[in-house]
C-alpha positions in Angstrom: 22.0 53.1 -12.1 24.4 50.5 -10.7 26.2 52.6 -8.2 22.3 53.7 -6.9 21.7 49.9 -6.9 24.8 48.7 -5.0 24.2 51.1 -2.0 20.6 49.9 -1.5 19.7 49.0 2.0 19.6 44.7 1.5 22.7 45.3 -0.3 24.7 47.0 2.1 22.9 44.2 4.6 24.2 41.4 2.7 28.1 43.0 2.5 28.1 43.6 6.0 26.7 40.0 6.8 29.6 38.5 4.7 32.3 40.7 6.2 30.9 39.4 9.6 31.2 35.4 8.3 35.0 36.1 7.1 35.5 37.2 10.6 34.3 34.5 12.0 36.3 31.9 10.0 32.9 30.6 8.5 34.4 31.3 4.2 37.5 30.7 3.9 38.9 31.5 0.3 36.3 32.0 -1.7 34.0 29.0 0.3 30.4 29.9 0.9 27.5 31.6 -0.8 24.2 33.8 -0.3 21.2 34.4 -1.7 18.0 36.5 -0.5 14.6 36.7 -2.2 13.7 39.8 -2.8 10.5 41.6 -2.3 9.7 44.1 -5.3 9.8 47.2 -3.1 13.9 46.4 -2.3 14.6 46.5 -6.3 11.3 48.0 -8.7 12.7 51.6 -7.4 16.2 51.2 -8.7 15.6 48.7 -11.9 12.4 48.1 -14.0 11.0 44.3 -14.8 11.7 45.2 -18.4 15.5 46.0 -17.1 17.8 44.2 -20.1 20.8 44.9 -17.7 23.6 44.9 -20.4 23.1 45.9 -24.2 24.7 41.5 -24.2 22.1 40.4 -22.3 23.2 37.7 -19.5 21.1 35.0 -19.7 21.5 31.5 -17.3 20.3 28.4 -17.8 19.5 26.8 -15.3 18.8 22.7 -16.7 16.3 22.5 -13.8 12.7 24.0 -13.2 12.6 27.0 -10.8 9.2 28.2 -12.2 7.8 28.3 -8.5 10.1 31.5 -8.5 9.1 32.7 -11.9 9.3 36.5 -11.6 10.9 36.6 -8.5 14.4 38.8 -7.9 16.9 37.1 -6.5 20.0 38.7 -4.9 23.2 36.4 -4.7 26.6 36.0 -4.3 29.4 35.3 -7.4 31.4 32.3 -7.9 34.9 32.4 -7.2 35.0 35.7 -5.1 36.1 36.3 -1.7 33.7 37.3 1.6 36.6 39.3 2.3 36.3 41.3 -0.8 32.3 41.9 -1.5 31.7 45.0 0.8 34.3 46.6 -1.2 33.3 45.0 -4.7 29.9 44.2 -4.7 29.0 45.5 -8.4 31.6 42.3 -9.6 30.5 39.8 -6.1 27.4 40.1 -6.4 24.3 39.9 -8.7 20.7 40.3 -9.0 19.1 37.5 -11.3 15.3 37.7 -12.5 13.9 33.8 -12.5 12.2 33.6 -16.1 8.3 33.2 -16.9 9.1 29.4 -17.3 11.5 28.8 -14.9 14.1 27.5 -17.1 16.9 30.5 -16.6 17.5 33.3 -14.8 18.6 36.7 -16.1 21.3 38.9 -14.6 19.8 42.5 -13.8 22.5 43.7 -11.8 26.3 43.1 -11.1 28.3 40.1 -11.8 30.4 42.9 -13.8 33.6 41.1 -14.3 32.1 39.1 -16.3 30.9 36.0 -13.4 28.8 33.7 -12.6 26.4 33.1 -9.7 27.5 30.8 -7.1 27.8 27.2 -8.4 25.9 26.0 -5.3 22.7 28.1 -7.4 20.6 24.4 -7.4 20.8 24.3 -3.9 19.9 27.5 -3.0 17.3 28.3 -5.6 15.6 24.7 -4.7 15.7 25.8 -1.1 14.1 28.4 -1.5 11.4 26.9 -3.4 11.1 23.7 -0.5 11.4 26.7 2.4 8.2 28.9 0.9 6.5 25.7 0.6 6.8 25.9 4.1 6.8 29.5 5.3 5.5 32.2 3.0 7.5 34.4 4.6 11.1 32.7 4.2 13.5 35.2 2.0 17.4 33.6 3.0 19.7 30.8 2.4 23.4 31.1 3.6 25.6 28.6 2.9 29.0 28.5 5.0 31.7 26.7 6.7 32.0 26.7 10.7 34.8 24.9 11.8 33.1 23.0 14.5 30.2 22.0 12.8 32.6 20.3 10.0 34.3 18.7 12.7 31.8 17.5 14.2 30.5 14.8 11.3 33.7 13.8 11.4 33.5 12.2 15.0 30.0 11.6 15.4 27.0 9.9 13.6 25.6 11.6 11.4 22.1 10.1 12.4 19.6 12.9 12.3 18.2 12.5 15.6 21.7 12.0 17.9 22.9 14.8 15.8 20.8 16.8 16.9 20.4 15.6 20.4 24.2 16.4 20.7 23.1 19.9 20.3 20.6 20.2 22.0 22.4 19.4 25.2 25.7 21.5 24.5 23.7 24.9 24.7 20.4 25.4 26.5 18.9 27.5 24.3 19.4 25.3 21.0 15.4 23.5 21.9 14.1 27.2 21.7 16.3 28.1 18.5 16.2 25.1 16.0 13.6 22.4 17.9 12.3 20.9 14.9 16.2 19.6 14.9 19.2 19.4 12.1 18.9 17.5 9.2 22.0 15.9 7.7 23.5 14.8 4.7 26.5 12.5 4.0 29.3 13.7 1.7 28.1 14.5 -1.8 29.4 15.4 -4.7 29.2 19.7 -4.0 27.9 22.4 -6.7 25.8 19.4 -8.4 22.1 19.4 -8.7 21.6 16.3 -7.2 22.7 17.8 -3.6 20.2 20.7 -4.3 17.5 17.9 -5.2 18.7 16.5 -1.3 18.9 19.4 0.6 15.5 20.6 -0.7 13.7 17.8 0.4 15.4 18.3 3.8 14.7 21.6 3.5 10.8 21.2 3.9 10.9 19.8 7.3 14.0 21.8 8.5 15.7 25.0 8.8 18.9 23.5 8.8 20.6 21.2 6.6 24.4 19.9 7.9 26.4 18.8 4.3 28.7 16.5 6.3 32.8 17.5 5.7 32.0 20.1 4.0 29.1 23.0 6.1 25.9 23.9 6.7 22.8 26.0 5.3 20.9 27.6 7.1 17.5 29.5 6.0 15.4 32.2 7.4 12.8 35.2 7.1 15.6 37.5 6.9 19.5 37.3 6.5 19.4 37.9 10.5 17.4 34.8 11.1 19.8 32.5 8.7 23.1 33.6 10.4 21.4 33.1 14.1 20.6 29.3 13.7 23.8 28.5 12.0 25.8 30.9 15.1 23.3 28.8 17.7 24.4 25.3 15.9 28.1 26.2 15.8 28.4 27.2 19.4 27.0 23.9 20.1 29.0 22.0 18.1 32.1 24.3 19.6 31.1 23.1 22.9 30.6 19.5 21.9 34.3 19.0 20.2 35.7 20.7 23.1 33.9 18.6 26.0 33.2 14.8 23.7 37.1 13.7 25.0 35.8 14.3 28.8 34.3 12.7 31.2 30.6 14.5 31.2 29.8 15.0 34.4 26.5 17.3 33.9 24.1 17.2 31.0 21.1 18.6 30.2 18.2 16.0 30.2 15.3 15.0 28.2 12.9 16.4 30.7 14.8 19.6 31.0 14.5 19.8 27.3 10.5 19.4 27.6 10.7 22.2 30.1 12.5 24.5 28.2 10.2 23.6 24.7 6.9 23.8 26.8 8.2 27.4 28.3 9.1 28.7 24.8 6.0 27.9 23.3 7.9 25.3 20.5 7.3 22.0 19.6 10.1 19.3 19.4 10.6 17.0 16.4 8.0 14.0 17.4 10.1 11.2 19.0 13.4 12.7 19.0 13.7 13.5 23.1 12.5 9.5 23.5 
């Protein structure tokens, strides 16, 4: 049953997705984490709700209340494993955990078959997920990585929410049509706590995008696809930004070029933030 589970089509998705982040430089070590709602059509064929998993059943705890996702599957990534390493291990770095009637613990159906753990960033992402369907019923992903110039960047600038994302805005054209409800950012917290899921969810229902200052970025989406865009849009911004803020900027793009592009795009800038 596990090997027919492991070659499923959003697991195959999700190893391929976290090959293309190691590339990239985005999860270094074993840095970063995944997760993915899933629908009961990607899992019901290959596992049953009644599923025990293991003849020792797994059970989390989770010492917060998840019971918005009560039922739900969740696909995510293990603590203490490397992107490098998943497409070619994804029974042990990688899991499937079943949220619990009352919300209070999660049960592995699937993987984690070395005997781990899901991510320790779980608070954040299973809060996000919550926060994100409060806002889109059709949200499924939360990616949590590292992009060099995005870290750099709250190192050197404000981390004001509005010139953050201004910065942005004007390093690549088409950040207004990507992300132009903006970035939200956090200063340094204390990571794989619940209190920086408790933050980051209540960023997360007025953004897509949550900057964790010296330390990354989430980004969310409809599909794994969606996720990895805004945080590839965001870093090639932020690329461009540490690369030109030591120059003398000759030509920018401006407010009103902004509006253009948000009024041709059909999307709606974050209220008072091109003032």
């Amino acid at each position: 049953m596990e090997n027919k589970l492991s070659n499923i089509p959003i697991v195959n998705e999700l190893c391929r997705m976290t090959d293309n982040m190691y590339r990239l430089g985005w999860d270094e070590r074993n840095g970063g984490n995944v997760s993915i709602l899933l629908y009961d059509g990607d899992i019901l064929p290959y596992i049953s709700r009644n599923y025990v998993g293991r003849t020792d059943k797994r059970v989390f705890h989770l010492g917060y209340d998840a019971s918005p996702l009560a039922g739900r599957f969740i696909l995510v990534t293990a603590t203490g494993h490397y992107f490098r390493n998943i497409s070619r291990t994804p029974e042990s770095s990688l899991g499937v955990l079943r949220i619990s009637d009352d919300g209070k613990s999660a049960e592995c159906v699937w993987g984690f078959n070395d005997g781990g753990a899901p991510t320790s960033e779980l608070a954040s992402h299973l809060m996000t997920h919550i926060a994100r369907l409060s806002a889109d019923k059709e949200h499924t992903a939360v990616m949590h990585v590292h992009p060099t110039n995005i870290v750099a960047m709250t190192y050197v600038h404000t981390l004001d929410e509005k010139a953050f994302t201004r910065s942005l805005w004007k390093r690549h054209t088409e950040c207004m049509m990507v992300f132009p409800e903006g970035v939200a950012v956090l200063p340094w917290m204390l990571f794989g706590c619940d209190s920086l899921g408790v933050a980051t969810a209540q960023k997360m229902r007025d953004f897509r995008l949550v900057v964790w200052a010296h330390h990354g970025i989430l980004g969310t989406g409809r599909t794994l696809d969606d996720a990895f865009g805004l945080i590839e849009c965001a870093e090639k911004a932020a690329e461009i930004y540490i690369k030109t803020a030591s120059l003398p900027i000759l030509n920018d793009i401006t407010n009103e070029q902004l509006r253009a592009t948000a009024r041709h795009f059909g999307v709606t800038p974050k209220d008072g933030w091109l003032e």
